[in-house]
C-alpha positions as protocol buffer text, in pm:
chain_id: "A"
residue {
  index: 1
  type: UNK
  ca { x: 30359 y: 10249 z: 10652 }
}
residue {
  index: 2
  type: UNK
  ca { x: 30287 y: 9946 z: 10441 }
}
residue {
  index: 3
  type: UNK
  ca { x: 29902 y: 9813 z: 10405 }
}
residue {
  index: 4
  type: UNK
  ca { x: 29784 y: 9529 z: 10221 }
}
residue {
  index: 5
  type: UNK
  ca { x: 29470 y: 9454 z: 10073 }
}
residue {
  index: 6
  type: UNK
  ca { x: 29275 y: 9182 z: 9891 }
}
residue {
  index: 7
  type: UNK
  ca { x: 29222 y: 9257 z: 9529 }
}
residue {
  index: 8
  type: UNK
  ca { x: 28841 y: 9120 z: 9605 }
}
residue {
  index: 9
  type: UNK
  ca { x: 28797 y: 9415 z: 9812 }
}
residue {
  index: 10
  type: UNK
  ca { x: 28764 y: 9631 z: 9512 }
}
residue {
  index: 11
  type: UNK
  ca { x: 28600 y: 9669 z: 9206 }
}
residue {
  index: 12
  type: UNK
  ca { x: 28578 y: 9935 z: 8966 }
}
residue {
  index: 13
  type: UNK
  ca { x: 28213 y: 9992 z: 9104 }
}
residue {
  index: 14
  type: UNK
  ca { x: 28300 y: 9983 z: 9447 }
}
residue {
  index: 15
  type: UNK
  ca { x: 28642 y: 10146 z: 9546 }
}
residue {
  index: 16
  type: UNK
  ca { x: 28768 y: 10026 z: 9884 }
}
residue {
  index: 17
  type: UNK
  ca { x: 28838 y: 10345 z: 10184 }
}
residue {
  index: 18
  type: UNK
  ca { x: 29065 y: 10234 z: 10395 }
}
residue {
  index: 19
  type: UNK
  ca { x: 29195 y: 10420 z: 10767 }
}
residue {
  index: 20
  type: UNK
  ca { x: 29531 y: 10414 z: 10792 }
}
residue {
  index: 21
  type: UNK
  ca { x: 29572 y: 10660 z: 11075 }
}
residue {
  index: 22
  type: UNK
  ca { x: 29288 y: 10850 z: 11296 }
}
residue {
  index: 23
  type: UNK
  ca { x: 29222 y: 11121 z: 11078 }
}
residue {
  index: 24
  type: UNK
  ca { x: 29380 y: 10994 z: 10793 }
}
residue {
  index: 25
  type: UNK
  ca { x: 29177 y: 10791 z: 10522 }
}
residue {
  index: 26
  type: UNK
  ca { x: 29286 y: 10654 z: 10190 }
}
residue {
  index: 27
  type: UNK
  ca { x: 29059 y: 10496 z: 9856 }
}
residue {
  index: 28
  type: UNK
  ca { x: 29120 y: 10268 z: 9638 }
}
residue {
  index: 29
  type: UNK
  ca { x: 29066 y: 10211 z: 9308 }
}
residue {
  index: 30
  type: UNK
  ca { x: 29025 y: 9980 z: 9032 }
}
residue {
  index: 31
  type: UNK
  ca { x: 28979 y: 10110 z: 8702 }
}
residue {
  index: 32
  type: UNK
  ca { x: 29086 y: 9738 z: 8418 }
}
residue {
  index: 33
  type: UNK
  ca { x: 29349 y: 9554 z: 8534 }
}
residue {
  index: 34
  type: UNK
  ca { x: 29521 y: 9890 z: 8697 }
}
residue {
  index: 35
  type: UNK
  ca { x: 29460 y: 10009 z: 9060 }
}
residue {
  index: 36
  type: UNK
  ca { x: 29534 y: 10333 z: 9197 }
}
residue {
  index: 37
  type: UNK
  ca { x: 29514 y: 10496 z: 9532 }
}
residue {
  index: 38
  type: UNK
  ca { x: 29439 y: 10883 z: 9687 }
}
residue {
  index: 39
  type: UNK
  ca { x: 29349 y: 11065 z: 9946 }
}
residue {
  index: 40
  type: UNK
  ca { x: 28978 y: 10968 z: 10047 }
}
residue {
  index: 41
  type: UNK
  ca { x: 28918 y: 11352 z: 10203 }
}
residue {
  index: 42
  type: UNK
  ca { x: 28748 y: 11638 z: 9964 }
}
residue {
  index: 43
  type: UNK
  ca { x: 29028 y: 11888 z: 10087 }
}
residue {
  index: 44
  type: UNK
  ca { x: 28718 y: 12157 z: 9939 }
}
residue {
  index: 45
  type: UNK
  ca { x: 28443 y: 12008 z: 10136 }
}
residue {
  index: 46
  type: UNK
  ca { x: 28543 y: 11698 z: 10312 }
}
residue {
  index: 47
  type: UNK
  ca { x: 28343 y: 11494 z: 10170 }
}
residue {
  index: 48
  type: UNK
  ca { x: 28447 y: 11119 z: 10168 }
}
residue {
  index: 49
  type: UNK
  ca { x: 28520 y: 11064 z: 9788 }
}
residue {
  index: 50
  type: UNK
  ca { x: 28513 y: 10662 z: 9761 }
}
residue {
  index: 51
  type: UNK
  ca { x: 28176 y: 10758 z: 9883 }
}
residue {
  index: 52
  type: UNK
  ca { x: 28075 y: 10913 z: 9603 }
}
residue {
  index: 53
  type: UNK
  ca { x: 28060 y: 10827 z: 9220 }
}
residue {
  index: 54
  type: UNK
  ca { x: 28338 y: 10702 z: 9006 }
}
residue {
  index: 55
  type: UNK
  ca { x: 28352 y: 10729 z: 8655 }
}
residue {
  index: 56
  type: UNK
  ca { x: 28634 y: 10584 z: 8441 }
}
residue {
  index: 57
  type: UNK
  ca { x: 28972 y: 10779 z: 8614 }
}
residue {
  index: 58
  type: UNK
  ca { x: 28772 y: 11015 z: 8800 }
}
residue {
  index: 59
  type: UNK
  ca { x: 28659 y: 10963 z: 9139 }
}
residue {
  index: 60
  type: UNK
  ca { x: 28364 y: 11252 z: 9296 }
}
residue {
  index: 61
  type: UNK
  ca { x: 28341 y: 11396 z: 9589 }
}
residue {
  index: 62
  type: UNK
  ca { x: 27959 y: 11287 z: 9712 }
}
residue {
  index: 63
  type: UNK
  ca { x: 27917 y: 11712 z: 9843 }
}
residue {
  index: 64
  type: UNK
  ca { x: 28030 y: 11906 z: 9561 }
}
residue {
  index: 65
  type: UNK
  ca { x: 28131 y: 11667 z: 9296 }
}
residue {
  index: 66
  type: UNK
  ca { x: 28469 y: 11801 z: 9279 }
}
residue {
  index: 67
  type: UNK
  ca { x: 28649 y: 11579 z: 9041 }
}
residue {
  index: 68
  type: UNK
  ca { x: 29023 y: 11391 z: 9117 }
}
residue {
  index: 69
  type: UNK
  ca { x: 29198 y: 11184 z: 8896 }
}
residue {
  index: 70
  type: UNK
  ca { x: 29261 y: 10895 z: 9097 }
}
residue {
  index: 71
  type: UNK
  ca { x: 29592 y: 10785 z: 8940 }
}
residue {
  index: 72
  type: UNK
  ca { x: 29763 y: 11125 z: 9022 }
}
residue {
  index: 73
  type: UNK
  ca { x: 29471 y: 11309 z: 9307 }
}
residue {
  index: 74
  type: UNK
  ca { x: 29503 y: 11604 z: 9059 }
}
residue {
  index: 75
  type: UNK
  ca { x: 29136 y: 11817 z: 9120 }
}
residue {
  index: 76
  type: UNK
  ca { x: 29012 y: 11941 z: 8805 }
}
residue {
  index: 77
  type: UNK
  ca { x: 28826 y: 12228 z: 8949 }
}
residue {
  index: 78
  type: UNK
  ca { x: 29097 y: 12375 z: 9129 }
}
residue {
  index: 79
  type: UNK
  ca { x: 29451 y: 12241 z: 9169 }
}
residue {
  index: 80
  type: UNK
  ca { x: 29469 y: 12390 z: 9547 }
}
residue {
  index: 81
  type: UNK
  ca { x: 29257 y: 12097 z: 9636 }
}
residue {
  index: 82
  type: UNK
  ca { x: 29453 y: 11826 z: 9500 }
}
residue {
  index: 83
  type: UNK
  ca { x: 29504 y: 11545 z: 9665 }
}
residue {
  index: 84
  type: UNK
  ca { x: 29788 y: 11304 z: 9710 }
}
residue {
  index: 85
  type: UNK
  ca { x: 29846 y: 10967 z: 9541 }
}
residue {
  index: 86
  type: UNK
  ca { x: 30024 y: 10680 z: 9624 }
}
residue {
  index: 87
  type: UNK
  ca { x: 30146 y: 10369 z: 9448 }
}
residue {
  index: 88
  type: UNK
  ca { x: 30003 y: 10032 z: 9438 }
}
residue {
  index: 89
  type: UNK
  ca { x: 30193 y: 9700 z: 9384 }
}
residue {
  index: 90
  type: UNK
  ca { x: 30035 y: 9413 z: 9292 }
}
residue {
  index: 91
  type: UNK
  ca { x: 30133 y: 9069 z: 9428 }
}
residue {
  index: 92
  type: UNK
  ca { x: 29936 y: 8836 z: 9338 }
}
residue {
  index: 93
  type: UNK
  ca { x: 29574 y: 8870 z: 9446 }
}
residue {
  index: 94
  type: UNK
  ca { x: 29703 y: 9120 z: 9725 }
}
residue {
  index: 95
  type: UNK
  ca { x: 29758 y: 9513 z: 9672 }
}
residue {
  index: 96
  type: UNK
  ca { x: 30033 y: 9701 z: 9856 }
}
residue {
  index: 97
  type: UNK
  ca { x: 30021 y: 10063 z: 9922 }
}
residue {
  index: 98
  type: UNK
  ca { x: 30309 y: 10279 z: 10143 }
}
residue {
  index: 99
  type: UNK
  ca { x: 30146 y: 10581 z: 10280 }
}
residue {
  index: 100
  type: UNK
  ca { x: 30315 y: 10859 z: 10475 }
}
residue {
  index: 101
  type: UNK
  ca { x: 30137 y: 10914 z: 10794 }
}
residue {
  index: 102
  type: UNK
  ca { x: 30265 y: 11221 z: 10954 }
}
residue {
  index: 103
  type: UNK
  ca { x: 30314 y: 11179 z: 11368 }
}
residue {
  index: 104
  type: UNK
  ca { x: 29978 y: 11415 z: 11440 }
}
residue {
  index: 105
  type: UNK
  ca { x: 29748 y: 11170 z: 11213 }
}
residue {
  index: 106
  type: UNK
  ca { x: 29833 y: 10873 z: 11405 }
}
């Protein structure tokens, strides 16, 4: 599926979680002029990470603070609990992101 977003949505202190299917929740990030876009579930301890703190490419799960590197979801505690990334195109002031929403997160 295809979202869009404003780019005014986001900053790089305040990443944007967006659902995109029941049980299925993405974030967004802005980190410069780039923007990037994971999972928004600690797959350790389910915490909500655009909920947490972000420091330069490194968003924190608000439970553990499990790192991920929010331009590829890679954990750097464990790689078992990475996460998946998606890509963002810009178009002008909007942002689009394709996710894959399997049939039982809808």
């Amino acid at each position: 599926m295809e979202f869009i977003v404003d780019i005014d949505q986001i900053s790089e202190d305040e990443p944007l979680r967006l659902m995109v299917a029941k049980r299925h929740g993405i974030g967004i990030y802005q980190n410069g002029d780039d923007y990037y876009c994971i999972d928004d579930w600690c797959p350790h301890a389910g915490g909500y990470m655009t909920q947490g703190p972000v420091e330069g490419m490194l968003a924190m799960c608000p439970i553990h603070g499990f790192q991920f590197e929010i331009d590829t979801g890679k954990c750097l505690q464990a790689a078992a609990f990475n996460v998946t990334s998606y890509p963002v195109t810009r178009r002008g002031d909007k942002l689009v992101i394709n996710v894959e929403i399997d049939e039982a997160e809808a």
